[in-house]
N, C-alpha and C positions, 0 to 999 in steps of 0.2 A: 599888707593884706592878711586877711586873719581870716581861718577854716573855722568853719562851725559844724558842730556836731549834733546828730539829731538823737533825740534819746527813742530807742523803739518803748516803749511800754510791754511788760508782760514779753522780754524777750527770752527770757530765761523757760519759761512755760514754752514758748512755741518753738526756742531749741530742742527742748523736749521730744515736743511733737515731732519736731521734722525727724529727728536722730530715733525715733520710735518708727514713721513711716520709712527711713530707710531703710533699718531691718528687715523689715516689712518685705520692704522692695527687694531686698536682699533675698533674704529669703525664700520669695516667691520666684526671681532669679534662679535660685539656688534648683528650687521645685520643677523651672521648666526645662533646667537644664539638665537636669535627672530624666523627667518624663524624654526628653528626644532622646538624652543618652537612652532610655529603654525601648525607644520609637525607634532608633537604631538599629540597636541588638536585636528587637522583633523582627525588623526587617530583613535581616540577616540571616534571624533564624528561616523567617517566611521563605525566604528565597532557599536554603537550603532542605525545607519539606515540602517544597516546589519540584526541586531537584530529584529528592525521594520520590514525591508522587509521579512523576513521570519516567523512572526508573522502575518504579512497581508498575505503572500500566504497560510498559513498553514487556515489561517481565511475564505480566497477565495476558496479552496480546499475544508472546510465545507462547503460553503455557495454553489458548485456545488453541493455536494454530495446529501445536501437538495433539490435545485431547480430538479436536477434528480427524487431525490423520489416523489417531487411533482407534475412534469410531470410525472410520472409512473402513481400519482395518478389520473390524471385530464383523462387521457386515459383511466384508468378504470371508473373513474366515467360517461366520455364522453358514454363508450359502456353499460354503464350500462343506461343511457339516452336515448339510441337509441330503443331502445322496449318501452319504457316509451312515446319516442313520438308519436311513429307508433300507442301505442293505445288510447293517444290524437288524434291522427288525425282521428282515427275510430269513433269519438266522440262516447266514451262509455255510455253516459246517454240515448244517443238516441236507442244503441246494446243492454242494458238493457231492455229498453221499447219494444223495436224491438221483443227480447228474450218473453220477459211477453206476448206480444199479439200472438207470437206461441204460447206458451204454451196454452194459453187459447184458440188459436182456435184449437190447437191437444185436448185440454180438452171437448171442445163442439165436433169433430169431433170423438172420443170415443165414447164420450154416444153416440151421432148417430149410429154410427158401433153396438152398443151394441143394440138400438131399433131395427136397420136392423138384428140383429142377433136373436131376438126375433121373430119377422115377416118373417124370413125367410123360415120356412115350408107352411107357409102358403102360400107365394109367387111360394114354388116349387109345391106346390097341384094346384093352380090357373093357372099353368102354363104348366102343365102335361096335366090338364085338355081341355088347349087353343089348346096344339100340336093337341091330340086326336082328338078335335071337326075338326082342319086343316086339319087332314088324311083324316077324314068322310066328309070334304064339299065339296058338287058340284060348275061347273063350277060360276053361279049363285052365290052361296054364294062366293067363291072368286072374284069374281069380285064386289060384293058390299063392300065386305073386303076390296080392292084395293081404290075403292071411298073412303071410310073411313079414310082410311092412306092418300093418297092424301090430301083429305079434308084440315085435321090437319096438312099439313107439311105447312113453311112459307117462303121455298125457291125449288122454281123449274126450272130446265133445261130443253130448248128446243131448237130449230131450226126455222127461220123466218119463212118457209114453213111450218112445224109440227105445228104452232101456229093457223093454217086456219083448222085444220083437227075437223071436228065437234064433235067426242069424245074429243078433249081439247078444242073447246069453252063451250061446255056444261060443264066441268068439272071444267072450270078455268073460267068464265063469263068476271071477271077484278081484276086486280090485284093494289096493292098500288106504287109499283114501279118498270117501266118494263126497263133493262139493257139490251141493243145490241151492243156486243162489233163487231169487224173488220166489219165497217160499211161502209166503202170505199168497201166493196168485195160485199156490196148488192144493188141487184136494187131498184128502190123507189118502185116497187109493194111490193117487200119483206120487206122493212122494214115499208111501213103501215101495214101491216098484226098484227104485233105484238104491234105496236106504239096505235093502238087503245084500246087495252087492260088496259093503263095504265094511272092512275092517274099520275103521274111523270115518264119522260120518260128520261134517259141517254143513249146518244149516244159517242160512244167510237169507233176512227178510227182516220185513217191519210189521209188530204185530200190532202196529198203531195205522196200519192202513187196512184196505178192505179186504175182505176173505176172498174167495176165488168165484169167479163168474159158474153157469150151469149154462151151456147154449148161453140163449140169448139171456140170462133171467141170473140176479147176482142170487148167490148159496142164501144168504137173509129171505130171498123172495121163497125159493123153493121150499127152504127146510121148512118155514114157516107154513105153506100150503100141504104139506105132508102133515107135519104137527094138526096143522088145526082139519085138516080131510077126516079125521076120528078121532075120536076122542079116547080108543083103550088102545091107539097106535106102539105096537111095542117101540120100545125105543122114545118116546114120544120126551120122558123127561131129558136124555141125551144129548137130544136136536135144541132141545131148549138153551141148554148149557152150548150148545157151539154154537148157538145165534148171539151170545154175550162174550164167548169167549174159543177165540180158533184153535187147533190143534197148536200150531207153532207158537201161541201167546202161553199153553197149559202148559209147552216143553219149558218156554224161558222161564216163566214163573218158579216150577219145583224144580229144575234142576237146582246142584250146587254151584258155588260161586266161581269155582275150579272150570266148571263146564262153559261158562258163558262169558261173553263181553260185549260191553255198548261200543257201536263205533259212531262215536260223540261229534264228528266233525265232519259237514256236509259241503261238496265242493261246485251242486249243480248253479243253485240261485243266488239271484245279490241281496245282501246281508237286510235291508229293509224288508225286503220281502218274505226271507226266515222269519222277520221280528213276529210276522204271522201265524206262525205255528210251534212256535217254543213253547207254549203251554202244554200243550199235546205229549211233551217229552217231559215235563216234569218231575214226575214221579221216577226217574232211571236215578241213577246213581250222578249220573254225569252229564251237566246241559247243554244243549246243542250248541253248537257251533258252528263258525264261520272259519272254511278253509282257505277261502280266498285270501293272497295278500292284501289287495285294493278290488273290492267290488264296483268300485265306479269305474274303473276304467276297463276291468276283464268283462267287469256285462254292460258295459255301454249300448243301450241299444238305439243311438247315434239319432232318432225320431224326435222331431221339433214338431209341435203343432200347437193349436189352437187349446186345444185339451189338455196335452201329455207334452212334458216338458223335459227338457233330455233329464233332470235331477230327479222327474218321476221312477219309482219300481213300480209303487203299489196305492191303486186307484181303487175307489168303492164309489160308482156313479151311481145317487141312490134316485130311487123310481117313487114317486110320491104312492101311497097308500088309500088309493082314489079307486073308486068304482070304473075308472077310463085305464086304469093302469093291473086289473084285476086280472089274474088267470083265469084260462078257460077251460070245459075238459072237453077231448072229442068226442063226437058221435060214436054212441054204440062202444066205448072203450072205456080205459081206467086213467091211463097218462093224458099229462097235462103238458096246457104252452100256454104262450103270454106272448100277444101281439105286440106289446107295446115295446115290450123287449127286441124282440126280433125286430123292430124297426128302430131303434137306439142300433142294436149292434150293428145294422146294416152300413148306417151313417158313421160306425165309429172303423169299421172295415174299413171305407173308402176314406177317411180320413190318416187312417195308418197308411194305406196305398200313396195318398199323394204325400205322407211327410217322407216311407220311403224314397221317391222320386226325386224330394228334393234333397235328402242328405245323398244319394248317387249323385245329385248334380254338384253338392257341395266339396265333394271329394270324401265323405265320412264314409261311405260305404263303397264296395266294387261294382263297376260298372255291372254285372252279370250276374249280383248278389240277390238273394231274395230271403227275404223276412218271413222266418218260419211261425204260421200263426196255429194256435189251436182255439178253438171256439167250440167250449164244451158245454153239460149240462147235466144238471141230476134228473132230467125227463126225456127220455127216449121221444116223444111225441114232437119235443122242442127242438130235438136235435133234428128229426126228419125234417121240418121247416126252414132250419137254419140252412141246412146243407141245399135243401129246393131252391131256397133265396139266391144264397153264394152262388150254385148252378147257374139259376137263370134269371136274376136281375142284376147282377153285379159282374164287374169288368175290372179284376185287380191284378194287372200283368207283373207288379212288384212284390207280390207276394206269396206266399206260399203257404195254403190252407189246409189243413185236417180238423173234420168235425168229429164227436163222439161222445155217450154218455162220458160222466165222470169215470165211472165202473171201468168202462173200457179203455178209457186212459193211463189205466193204472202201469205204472212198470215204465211209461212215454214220458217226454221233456220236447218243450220247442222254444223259441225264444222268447215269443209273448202268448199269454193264455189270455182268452174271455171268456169268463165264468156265468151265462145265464142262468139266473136263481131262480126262476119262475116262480114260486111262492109271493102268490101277494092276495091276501082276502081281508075280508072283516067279521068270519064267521068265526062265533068264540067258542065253538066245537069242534074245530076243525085245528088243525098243527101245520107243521111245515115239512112233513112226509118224511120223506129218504132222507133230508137234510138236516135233521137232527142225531146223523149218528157223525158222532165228532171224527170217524175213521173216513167217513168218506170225506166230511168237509178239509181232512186232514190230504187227501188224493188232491181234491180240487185245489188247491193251494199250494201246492210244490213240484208242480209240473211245470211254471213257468222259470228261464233262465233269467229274463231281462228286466220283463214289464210282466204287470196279472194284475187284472182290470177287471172286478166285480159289481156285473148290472142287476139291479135288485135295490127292492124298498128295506132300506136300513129301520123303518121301522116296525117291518114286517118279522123280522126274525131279531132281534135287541129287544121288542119290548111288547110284540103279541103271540109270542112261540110262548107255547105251552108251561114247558119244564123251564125252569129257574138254570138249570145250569149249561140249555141250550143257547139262553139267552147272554148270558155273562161269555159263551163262546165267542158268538157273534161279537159283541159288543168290543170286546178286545180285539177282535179282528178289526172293528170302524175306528177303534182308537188307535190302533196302529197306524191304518190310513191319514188319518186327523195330523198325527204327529209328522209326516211326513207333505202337510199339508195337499193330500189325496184323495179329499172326501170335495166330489162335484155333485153339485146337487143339479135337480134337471132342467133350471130356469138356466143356470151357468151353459150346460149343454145348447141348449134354444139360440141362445142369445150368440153364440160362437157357429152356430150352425148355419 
């Protein structure tokens, strides 16, 4: 039997090949047996920064749980600091000292008590004895008793006139320092009366308010009717000069600067209210002021209404400039009134009655309290009707009312003022009277503490008053009101009424 052999073709090429792809295969072998040997080792490494990382969080973990406790701590220590500074700041060394000079002076003010306590029978025997001898003494003896006391005292009250009465010049010969306060309200006889008394003499007044009354008739009325009663009146140019300028405005003026001071800050009204009359003080050195901390709440005057709104001060309820709303003048006389006014105020009376009412009911005010009104005027003739009306058509058991010229208000304060303007025409020869002198409009407007509520045609005095600079008065005074959204016109009034 015979083997046969098969010849491959081209075997030598495809040993080639295969003994090429072994390497190959080798190789690649070689390649993946590298890559796990380093899939390996990565693993290893993995596993071992596995280890680290859970050793650093376990570490971080501590290291919160510390910084917690130590902010827990820092908070308590913080509030335990907190009293520790407050009585630094008290500066204790100085509370101590503070402390030791009470004590010592409660220590001296014991023993005292304790002398007093010793001497005191003797003081009630000395004093039993004093009464006794008071019951038994005649007219005579008290009244030298009275010189006595007098004598010894080193502050007395009086009045410009009381100061001429010959039992107080004998009593009182001169004094070291003689104080006349509302010195605009006196005449010059009156305030030499008392000015001679005094080694140092301080005068206290405003020479931006009105000069002093005469009877019933203000010093402008009279001096003027004397002036003008003749015409070679001696004295005549004199009177003239103290109708434009009072005795106490010609002291402030020329004295020296040594002599005098403004006192710049005013503690009656609420700050709105002032904003009405700061022009007036202009010209001083130093402008008005508001003393008050908080004006809204120390002049609250607590009145809710239809009208007046507790955030009102200062109202200007202006009266249309109509032939129905026009002054009138009485019979056989010179002063004037204005109906339409007097019935506005009437209604604005009993409207302040019932908002008092209900702030008592609210609790804003005390049951027993009453609301101090004034309701005043620069016409005597106006006032007489206002005061007729209040008498005998109205019923305001919450209030509490005083009528008066402007003039006669001077020096007074109540809590809410009505100012009837009565000036209202269309005659273009004709002015707005009295109430162009800026000293009284200056009276009428700082007499109220709370509220001051001006009836009158706003465009009776702004823009058909005479002089230019009576007008620019006004007019600041309506834009005061304005700003404080206070200007009610009289369809507003109607429609609420």
């Amino acid at each position: 039997m015979m083997n046969s052999v098969e010849t491959i073709p081209n075997a030598k090429e495809i040993l080639q090949q295969k003994n090429v792809k072994s390497l190959e295969l080798q190789k690649k072998k070689e390649q993946v047996e590298q890559v796990t040997k380093r899939f390996e080792e990565n693993g290893v490494k993995r596993e071992k920064e596995i280890r680290l990382l859970e050793e650093a969080q376990q570490k971080l973990g501590q290291i919160e749980d510390r910084l917690s406790e130590a902010e827990t701590l820092i908070y308590e220590k913080e509030e335990e600091r907190i009293p520790l500074t407050d009585i630094l700041a008290t500066k204790p060394e100085q509370e101590h000292e503070k402390v030791l000079t009470q004590l010592a002076s409660l220590s001296l003010k014991r023993e005292s008590l304790k002398q007093e306590k010793k001497r005191l029978p003797l003081f009630q025997s000395i004093q039993g004895k004093w009464l006794s001898l008071l019951e038994e003494a005649n007219d005579h003896d008290l009244d030298e008793i009275r010189k006595l006391y007098v004598k010894h005292a080193n502050v007395i009250g009086t009045t410009c006139v009381a100061s001429a009465r010959k039992d107080f010049i004998d009593s009182y010969p001169e004094f070291d320092v003689v104080i006349i306060d509302e010195v605009s309200k006196a005449t010059p006889p009156e305030l030499l009366l008392p000015m001679l008394k005094g080694k140092k003499i301080i005068l206290v007044g405003d020479h931006h308010q009105l000069p002093p009354l005469l009877g019933n008739d203000t010093l402008e009325e009279t001096l003027q009717e004397m002036a003008d009663g003749s015409g070679d009146f001696e004295g005549k140019e004199e009177l003239n000069k103290l109708l434009k300028e009072s005795l106490f405005e010609r002291l402030f003026k020329n004295l020296p600067k040594s002599n005098k001071t403004m006192l710049a800050i005013q503690y009656r009204m609420h700050e709105n209210i002032m904003a009405a009359i700061t022009p007036f003080y202009e010209q001083e050195n130093e402008r008005l002021q508001c003393g008050l901390t908080d004006s809204d709440s120390q002049r609250d005057h607590f009145l809710d209404s239809p009208l007046i709104k507790r955030n009102n001060h200062l109202l200007w309820l202006d009266m249309p400039n109509e032939p129905a709303f026009f002054e009138e003048r009485m019979k056989g006389g010179k002063s004037l009134y204005n109906s339409a006014e007097l019935t506005k105020i009437g209604a604005m009376l009993t409207e302040l009655n019932e908002a008092a009412k209900e702030a008592k009911q609210a609790g804003r005010m005390n049951p027993d309290e009453k609301k101090s009104i004034g309701v005043i005027s620069f016409y005597g003739e106006q006032v007489k009707r206002l005061d007729r009306m209040i008498q005998q058509e109205l019923r305001l058991p919450h209030l509490t009312i005083r009528t008066g010229t402007v003039d006669r208000f001077q020096g007074m304060e109540m809590d809410v003022i009505l100012l009837s303007m009565v000036r209202n025409h269309d005659n273009k020869q004709d002015d707005i009277g009295f109430a162009k002198d800026y000293r009284r409009l200056n009276v009428a407007l700082s007499r109220a503490r709370e509220l001051l509520v001006l009836i009158g045609s706003a465009k009776m005095f702004t823009e058909r008053a005479r002089q230019r600079d009576t007008r620019q008065m006004y007019t600041h005074v309506l834009e005061a009101a304005k700003k404080q959204n206070g200007l009610r016109m009289l369809k507003e009034v109607i429609q609420h009424g």
